[in-house]
N, C-alpha and C positions, 0 to 999 in steps of 0.2 A: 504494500500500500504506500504509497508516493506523498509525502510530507504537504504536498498543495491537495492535499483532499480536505477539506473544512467546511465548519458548517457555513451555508449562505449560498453552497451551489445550487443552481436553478438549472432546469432541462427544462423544454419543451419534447412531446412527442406525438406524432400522427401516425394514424394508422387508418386506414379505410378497411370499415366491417364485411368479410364476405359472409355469403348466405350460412356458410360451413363453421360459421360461429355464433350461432344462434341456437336457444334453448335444445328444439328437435334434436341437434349434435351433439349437445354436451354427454348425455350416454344412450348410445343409438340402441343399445341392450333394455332400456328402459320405457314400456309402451306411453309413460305416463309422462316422460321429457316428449316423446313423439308427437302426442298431440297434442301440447302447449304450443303459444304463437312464433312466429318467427321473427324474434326481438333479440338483440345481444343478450346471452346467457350470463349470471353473474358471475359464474366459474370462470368464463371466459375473460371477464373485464377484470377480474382480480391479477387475471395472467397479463392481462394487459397491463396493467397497474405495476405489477413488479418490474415487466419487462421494460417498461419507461426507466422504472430504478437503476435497471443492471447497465441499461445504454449511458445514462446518467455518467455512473459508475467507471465504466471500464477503462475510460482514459486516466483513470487516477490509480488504476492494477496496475501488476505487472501479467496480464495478462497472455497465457491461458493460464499460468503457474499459479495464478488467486484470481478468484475469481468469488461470487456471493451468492449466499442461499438465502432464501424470506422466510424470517423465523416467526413473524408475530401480522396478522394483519387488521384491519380495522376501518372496511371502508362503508358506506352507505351505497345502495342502490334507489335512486331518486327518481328516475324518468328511462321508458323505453326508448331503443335505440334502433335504427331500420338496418336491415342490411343496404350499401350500396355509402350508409351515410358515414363521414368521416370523423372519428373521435379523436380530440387534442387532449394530452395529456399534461398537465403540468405538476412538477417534481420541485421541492426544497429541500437538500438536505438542512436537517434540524439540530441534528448532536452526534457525536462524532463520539463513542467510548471505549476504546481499544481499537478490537476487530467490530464493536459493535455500532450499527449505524442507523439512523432514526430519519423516516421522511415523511414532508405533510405532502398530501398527495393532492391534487384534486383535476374533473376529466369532465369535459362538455363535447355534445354531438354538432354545434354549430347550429344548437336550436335550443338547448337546455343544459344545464350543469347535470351528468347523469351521477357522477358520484364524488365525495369525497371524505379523506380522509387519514390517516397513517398507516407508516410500514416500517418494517423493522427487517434489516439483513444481518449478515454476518459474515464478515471476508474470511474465507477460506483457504487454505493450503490445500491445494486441488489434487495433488498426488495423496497428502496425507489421508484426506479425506476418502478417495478412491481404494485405499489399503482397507479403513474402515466399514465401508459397504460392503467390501468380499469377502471381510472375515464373516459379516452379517448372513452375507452370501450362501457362504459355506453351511451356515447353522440351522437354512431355513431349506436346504437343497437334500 
């Protein structure tokens, strides 16, 4: 993690919703996401919402060697969102405590604030970490 990482960075990010992230998708296993509307999924915008973080983020790793996982999250779901429509994301980080990292979040469709609110990463040592999941690996195999 790169000493210009501090709290007060701001990201912008955009994404345009396709259809393939809308409730229906979120578990196509599930008859009962199937026939709910075809509006952004909140599983999906959460993923949205981190993913703003990590892009945030990466210029201040040394990335791929660290990189972040979202440990805590905390957002609101306000307003439906169409496929085709495009969602801006905006990012602060807020406090900066070791490896650990705190952002206020908040995400509008270009017609409504759809959600907002905090997230919580934690930079990782990416090899270390990849040791830890195969030992888990191993235990669950």
């Amino acid at each position: 993690m790169k000493d210009t990482l501090k709290p007060g960075l701001s990201h912008t990010f955009q994404f345009r919703i396709p259809a393939n992230k809308t409730v229906p998708h979120l578990y196509p296993e599930s008859d009962l996401f199937r026939d709910m509307p075809d509006v952004l999924a909140t599983g999906f915008m959460v993923g949205l919402m981190e993913w703003a973080c990590v892009d945030a983020l990466r210029p201040y790793l040394d990335w791929p060697a660290e990189q972040t996982l979202g440990t805590h999250v905390s957002f609101s779901h306000e307003a439906a969102t169409l496929p085709g429509m495009t969602v801006t994301v905006k990012v602060r980080l807020t406090q900066v405590d070791g490896r650990k990292l705190r952002f206020e979040v908040e995400a509008d469709d270009g017609v409504d604030i759809i959600s907002r609110g905090s997230h919580e990463r934690t930079v990782i040592d990416t090899a270390r970490f990849r040791e830890k999941i195969a030992k888990k690996s191993r235990l669950v195999s």
